[in-house]
N, C-alpha and C positions, 0 to 999 in steps of 0.2 A: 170171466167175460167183462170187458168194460164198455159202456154205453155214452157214445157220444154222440150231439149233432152231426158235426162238420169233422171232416178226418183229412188232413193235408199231407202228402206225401211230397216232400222236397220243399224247403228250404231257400226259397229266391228271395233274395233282399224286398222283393216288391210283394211279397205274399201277407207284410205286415197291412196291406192294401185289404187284403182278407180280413184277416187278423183284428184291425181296427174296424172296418163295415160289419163285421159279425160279432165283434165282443159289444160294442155299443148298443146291438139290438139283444142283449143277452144271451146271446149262443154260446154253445158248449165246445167249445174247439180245441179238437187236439192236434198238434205239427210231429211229425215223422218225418225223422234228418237223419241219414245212416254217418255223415260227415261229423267231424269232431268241431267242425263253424258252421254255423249260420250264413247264410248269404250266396248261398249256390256259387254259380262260375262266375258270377259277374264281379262279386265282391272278393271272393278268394284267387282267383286264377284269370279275370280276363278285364274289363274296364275298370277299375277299380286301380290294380297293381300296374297295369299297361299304360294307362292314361299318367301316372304320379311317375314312372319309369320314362316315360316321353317327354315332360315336362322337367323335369329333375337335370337330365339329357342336354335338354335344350338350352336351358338358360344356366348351366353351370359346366362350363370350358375345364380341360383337363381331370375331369371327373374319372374316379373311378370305377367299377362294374360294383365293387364292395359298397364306396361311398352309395350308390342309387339304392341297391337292394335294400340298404338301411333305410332309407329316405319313404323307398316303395313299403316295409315291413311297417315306420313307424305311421305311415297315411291306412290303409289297411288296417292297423289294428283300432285307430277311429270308430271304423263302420263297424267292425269285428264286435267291436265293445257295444253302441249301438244294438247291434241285431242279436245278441248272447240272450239263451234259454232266459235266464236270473233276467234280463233287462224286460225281456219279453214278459216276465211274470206278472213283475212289480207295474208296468206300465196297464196291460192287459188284463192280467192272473190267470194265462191263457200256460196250458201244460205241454209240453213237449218230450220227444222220447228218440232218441239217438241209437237208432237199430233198423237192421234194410226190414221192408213189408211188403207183403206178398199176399194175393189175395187167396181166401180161403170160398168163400162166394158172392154173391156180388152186394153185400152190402158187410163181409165180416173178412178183415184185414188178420194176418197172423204177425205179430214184431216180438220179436225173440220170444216165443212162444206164448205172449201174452196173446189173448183174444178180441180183437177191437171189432164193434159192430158200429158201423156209422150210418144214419139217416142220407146222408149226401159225402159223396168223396170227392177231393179236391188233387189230382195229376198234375205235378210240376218237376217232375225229375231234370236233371240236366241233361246236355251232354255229353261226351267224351271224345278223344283227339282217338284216330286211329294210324296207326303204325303200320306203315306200306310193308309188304314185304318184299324186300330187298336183299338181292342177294350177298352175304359175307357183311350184314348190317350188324353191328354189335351195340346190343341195346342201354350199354355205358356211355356209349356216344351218344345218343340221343335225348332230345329237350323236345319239349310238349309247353304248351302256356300254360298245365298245370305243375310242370318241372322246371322251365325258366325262370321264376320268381324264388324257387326255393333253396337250389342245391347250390353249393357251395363249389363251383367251377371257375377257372380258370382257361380264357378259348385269346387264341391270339386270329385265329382263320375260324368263320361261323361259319357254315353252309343252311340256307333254308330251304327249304322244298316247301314251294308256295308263296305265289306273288299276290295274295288276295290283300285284305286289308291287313289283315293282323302281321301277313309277310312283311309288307312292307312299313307298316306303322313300325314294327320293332326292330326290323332290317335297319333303319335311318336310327331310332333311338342306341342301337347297340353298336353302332359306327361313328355313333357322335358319342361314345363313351370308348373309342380307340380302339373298336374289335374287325378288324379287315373281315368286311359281308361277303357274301355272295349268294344271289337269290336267283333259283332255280324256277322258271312258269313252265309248266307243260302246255299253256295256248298262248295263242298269237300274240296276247297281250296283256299286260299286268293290267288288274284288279276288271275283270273282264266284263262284267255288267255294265262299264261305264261307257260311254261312246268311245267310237277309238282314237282322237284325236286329245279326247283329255287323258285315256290313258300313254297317249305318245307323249304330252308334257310332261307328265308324271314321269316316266321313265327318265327323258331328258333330266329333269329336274333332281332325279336321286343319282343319275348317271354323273351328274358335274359335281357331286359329292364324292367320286371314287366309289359309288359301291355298283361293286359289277352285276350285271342282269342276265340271263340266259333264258330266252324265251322261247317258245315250242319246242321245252324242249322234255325228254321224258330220260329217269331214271334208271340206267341197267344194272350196275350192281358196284360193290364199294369192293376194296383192295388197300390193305396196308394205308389205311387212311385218305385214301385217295373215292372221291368219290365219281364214276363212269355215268357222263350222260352224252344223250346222240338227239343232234336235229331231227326234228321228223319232218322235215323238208328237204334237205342236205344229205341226211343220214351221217353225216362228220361226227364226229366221239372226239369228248371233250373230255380231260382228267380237271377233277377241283379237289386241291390238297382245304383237307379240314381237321380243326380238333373237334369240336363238336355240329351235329345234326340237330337244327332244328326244326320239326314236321309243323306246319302249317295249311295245311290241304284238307285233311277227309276227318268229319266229326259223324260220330254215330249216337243215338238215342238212348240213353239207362233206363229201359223197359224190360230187358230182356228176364229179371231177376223178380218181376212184379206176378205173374205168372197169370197173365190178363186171360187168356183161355177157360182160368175156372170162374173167372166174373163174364163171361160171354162177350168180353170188349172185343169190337172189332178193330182189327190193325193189320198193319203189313209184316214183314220180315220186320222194323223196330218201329216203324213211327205207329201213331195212336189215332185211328181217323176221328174224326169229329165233325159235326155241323157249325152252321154260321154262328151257334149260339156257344160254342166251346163244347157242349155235352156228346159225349161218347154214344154207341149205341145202348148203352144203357142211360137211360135220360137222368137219372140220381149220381152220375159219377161225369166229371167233367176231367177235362184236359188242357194244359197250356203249358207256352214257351217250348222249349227245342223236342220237346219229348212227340209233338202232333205233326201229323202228316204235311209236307207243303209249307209249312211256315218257315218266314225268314228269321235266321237264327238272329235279335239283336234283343239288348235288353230291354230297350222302351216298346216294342212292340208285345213282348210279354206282361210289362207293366198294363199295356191298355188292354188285354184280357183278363187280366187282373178282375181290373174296373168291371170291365164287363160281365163277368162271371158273378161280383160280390153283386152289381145294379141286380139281375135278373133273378136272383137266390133270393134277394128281399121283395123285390117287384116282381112275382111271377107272373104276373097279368099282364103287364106293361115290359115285355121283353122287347130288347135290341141287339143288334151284332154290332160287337165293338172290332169285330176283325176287316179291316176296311181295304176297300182296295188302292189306297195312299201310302206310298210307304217311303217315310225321309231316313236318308242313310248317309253317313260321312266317314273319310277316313283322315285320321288326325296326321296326316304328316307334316312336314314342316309348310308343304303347299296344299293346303289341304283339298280334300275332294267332299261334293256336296251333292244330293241330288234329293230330287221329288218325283217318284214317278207312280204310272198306274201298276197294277199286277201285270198285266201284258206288257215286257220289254221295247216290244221292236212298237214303235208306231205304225209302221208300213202293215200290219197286223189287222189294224183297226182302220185306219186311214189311206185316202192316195195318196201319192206326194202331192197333188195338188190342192189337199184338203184344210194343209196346215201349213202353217208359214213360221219358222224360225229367225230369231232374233240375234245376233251377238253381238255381245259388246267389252273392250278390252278394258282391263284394270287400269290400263293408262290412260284412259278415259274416264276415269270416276276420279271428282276432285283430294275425295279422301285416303284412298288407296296412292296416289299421286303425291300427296305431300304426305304419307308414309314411309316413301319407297317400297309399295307393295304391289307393283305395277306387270308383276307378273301373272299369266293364269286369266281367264273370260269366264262371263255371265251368261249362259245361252237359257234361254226361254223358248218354248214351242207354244204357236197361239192358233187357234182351230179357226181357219179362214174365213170361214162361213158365220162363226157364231163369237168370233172373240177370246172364248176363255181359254183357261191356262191348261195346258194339257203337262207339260213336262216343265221341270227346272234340272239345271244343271251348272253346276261352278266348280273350278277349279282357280284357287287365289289362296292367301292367307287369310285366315280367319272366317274363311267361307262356308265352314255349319253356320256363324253367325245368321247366316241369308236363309237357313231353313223354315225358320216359322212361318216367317209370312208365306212361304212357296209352298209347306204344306196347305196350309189355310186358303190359298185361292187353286189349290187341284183338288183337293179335298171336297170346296162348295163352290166350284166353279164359275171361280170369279172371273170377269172378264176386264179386259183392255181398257175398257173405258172405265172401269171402275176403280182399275190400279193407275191409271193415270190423274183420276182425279183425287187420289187420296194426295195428302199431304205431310211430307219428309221432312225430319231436320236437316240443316246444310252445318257442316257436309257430314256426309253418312255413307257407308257403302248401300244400306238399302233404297238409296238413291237408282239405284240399277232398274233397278223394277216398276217407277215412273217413266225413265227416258226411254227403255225396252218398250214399252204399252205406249211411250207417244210416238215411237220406230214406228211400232203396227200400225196406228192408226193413219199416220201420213201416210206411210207405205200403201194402205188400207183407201185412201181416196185418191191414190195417184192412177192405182189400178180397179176403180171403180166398175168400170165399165166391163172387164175381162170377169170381175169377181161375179156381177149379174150375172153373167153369163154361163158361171161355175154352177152359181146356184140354180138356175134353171136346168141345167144337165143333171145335176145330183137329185135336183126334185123327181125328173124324170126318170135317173136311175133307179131311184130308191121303188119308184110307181110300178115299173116293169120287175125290180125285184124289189120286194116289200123283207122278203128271210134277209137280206144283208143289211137292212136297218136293224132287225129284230137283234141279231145276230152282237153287232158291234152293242148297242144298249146294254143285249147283258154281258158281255163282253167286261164294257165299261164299270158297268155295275155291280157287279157280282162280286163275292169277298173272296177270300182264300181258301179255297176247301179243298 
């Protein structure tokens, strides 16, 4: 039997977050990694290899698929080296053990038959890509982003299934390395959480590159290389000659082999429920990143559970939810896509339309973007009528994560119009957008004075006669991800 504090099940590049909050208060921690790397998906299989593959892509013309992979292998084994058991030791003296674990009861973990008993367990398994089934699919054809990085192929015709981010971030990277794409959406619109006008320039935008798009549309079965899809509006059947499948669509949770019923964890078919604070229904065993119910699969948002898991294990008196209901997201294409929104999608949800007022403003209107030639792609803001602040950010432009921080930081502490106007920008700057956006509103804002009184007195009234639909949207607004 061995005896530890702290017992980590999976291996996420941000777990040394743990790692280093727990070793410096003297704790006894041991990491449980069934993988032969460190660094979970992100570093082995997804932002890591994906991001140095897109970049590689981009700025080096007549590149080969070999040339990148090299390029991808030699950035990778950087963090590789970084996050390695030996690094972890020498830095730490923190012990690790490379074998799946399972639980035996709720505080005693079984890894290759050693017997681990921990004071507190720490869930961070990954995910995994799941494989449609499809009829006459031959799974030699098929690439995963934990098989795209690795296998030694040769595709003159890709085929993706799945326009989400990672379709299309690697759809544009593997066509700007000579590989004729074709990306496959089963809905109306590629990377679909995003309003639909900025996924229309997206599309536009990858469409004037030659790589072709197929939208609503769904998969029936593959033939002699040929892969059979049909509008679900049309119902028209479409043949797409391919040498290899790339799946980009359905990720499932590595729980399954943890055997959380003899620890009394509560969960679904794979996810891990959890409260505000990360902890499972057993309150000594917590959970994070893709392995928990409801969470957006992205790395930085498991990095900030991270935090919050390591704050509350040394603070138990002074706990906080680091699971927020802000959540910044980008997809790296060559036009990139940006966003800040609450957990509730649709504003209309929360809001009337008359409640909030939207902003936009084109790139050819921002002096910087302009003597760029980056003039493609807008800055939309949503500002809440009545009270100013930031409810939503959205951009589509080059270099448009750049705009994320400040737009998390004013949805997050709900900053308002007048406050984002009175800050002060360097010239020129693209975060120039987010002054002249906030002094839109606020002209906007006293031209319709009189109309807006008037809002406000109806809404006071409304809210009087129904008091539950104040109640309602606040925790709506407020509430984290569970």
């Amino acid at each position: 039997m061995k005896h530890v504090d702290y017992a980590v099940i999976g291996a996420w590049p941000w777990w040394l977050t743990v790692a280093a909050g727990l070793a410096i208060n003297k704790k006894n921690v041991l990491l449980i990694e069934k993988s032969a790397h460190m660094g979970g998906d992100c570093t082995n299989h997804g932002c890591v290899p994906s991001k140095a593959m897109i970049h590689y892509a981009r700025h080096h013309q007549w590149a080969t698929l070999d040339e990148a992979l090299s390029y991808v292998h030699s950035k990778r084994k950087h963090y590789r080296d970084e996050e390695s058991s030996s690094s972890l030791h020498q830095q730490y003296d923190l012990e690790s053990m490379q074998w799946h674990a399972r639980f035996i009861d709720k505080h005693t973990l079984d890894v290759d038959g050693t017997k681990v008993r921990a004071k507190k367990i720490i869930i961070a398994t990954w995910s995994s890509p799941v494989i449609p089934s499809i009829e006459g699919i031959d799974p030699n054809d098929v690439l995963t982003n934990e098989t795209i990085f690795e296998k030694n192929y040769h595709s003159k015709n890709l085929t993706i299934i799945g326009g989400g981010y990672i379709g299309c971030e690697l759809g544009e990277a593997l066509h700007d390395l000579g590989i004729n794409v074709t990306i496959v959406q089963r809905n109306k619109h590629i990377v679909p959480l995003e309003d639909h006008d900025i996924s229309t320039t997206l599309l536009q935008y990858l469409q004037s590159k030659w790589i072709t798009i197929h939208t609503n549309c769904i998969t029936e079965k593959i033939e002699n290389k040929e892969l059979f899809v049909s509008n679900k509006a049309t119902g028209e059947t479409k043949k797409i000659p391919f040498d290899k499948v790339l799946i980009a669509a359905w990720r499932k949770a590595r729980t399954k082999s943890l055997s959380l019923t003899k620890a009394w964890i509560k969960h679904s078919a794979q996810w891990i429920i959890v409260d505000k604070y990360n902890r499972t229904s057993q309150k000594h065993i917590y959970a994070i990143g893709d392995c928990v119910a409801g969470n957006p699969q992205f790395t930085h948002w498991s990095n900030n559970e991270w935090v919050g898991v390591v704050r509350n294990i040394l603070f138990p008196f002074w706990k906080e939810s680091y699971r927020f209901n802000t959540l910044p997201a980008a997809a790296y294409t060559g036009l990139e896509i940006a966003s800040v929104w609450l957990n509730c999608r649709d504003l209309h949800k929360l809001f009337n339309k008359d409640e909030y007022i939207t902003i936009d403003l084109p790139f050819v209107k921002n002096d910087r973007s302009f003597l760029n030639d980056h003039t493609q792609g807008f800055f939309r803001i949503h500002f809440g009528r009545l009270t100013g602040r930031v409810l939503w950010v959205s951009v589509i432009g080059h270099n448009a994560s750049e705009l994320l921080a400040l737009g998390t930081y004013a949805v997050r502490h709900n900053v308002s119009a007048l406050r984002l106007m009175n800050q002060l920008f360097a010239y020129p700057t693209k975060n120039e957008v987010y002054r002249i956006a906030s002094q839109n509103f606020v002209l906007w804002l006293m031209e319709n004075l009189p109309k807006t009184i008037w809002l406000w007195c109806l809404v006071l009234v409304r809210n009087i006669l129904n008091p539950y639909r104040l109640y309602k949207r606040k925790k709506t607004i407020t509430r984290t991800f569970i």
